[in-house]
N, C-alpha and C positions, 0 to 999 in steps of 0.2 A: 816827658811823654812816655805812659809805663810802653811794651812792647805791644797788647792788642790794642792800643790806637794807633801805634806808629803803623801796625798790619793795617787798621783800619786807614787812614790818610793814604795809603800807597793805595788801596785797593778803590777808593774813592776818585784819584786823582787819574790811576787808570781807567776807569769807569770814563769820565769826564773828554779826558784826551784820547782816547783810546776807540770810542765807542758814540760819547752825546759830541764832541766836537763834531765828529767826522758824518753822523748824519745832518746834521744841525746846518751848517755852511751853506751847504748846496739849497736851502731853503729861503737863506734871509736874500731880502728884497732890498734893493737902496732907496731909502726914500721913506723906509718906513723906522718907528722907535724901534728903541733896542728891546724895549719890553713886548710893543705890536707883535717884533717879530720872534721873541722869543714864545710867547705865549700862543701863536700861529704854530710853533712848531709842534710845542711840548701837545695842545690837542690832537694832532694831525699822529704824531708819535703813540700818542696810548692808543689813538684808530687803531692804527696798524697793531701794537702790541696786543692788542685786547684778543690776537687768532692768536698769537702763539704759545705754544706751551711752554710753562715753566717747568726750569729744572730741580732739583735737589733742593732745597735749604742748606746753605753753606756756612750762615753765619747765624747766632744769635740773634733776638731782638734787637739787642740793646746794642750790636755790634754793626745792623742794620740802620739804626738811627743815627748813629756815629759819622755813619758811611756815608749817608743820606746830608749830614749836616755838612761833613765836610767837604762834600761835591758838589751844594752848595754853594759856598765859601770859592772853592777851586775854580767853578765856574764864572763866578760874578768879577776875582781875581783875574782872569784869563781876558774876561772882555773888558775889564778896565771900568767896572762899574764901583765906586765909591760907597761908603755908606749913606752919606747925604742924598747921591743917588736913587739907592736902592730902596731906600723911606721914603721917599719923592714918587715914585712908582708900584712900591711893595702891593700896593693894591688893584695894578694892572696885569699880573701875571698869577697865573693859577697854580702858586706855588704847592698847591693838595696834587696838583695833575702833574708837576716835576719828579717829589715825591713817587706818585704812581711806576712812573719811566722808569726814576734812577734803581727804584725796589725789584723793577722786574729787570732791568740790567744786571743786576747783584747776582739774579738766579742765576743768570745766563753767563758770567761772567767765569772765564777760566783763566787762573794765573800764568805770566809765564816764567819761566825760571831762568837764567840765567847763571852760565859757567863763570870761572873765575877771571877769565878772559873779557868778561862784560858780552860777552854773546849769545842772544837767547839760545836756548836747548829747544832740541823739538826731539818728539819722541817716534823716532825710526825703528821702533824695534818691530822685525818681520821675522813671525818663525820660520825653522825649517820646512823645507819639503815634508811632508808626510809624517811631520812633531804635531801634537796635538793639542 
């Protein structure tokens, strides 16, 4: 894997864990499929993102789709859906409206860095009094 997939794959799997887990959860319903509820969320999700503003472009096209494929992948991984699965359903979930979410997550998305110690960095930096 050259280096800008291996950036892509960490930046996807963040995206994924980091961001579409953690809204994601608090949504699904017991009782209902995995695709019901995933596709329940992913529309209810562009609702909402459709007000906010996008940031920057950070990545390429072609590093966006990368992104997009492998947060895919990371996500179907995560909830333990199969391929056999996933073809069995591929056409209950509005995989163009995932797409949508994971693309405006990419804008919004800020890396974190971490020291050698494995402990994120956060950027404390406060000018002086009266530095400008």
């Amino acid at each position: 894997m050259e280096v800008t997939n291996k950036i892509c794959y960490q930046v996807a799997r963040n995206i994924i864990e980091d961001i579409f887990i953690i809204n994601y959860i608090p949504t699904i319903i017991e009782g209902k499929t995995w695709c019901a509820n995933l596709n329940d969320f992913l529309e209810k999700e562009w609702m909402r993102l459709k007000t906010v503003e996008d940031e920057i472009e950070q990545f390429t096209e072609n590093e966006e789709h990368v992104i997009i494929s492998d947060a895919m992948q990371i996500l179907l991984d995560n909830m333990k859906i199969n391929e056999d699965e996933w073809e069995k359903h591929e056409d209950d979930v509005s995989w163009d409206r995932f797409d949508d979410v994971i693309r405006h997550y990419i804008y919004q998305y800020k890396p974190k860095i971490y020291g050698t110690d494995r402990k994120e960095l956060k950027n404390e930096f406060q000018p002086a009094a009266g530095g400008g």
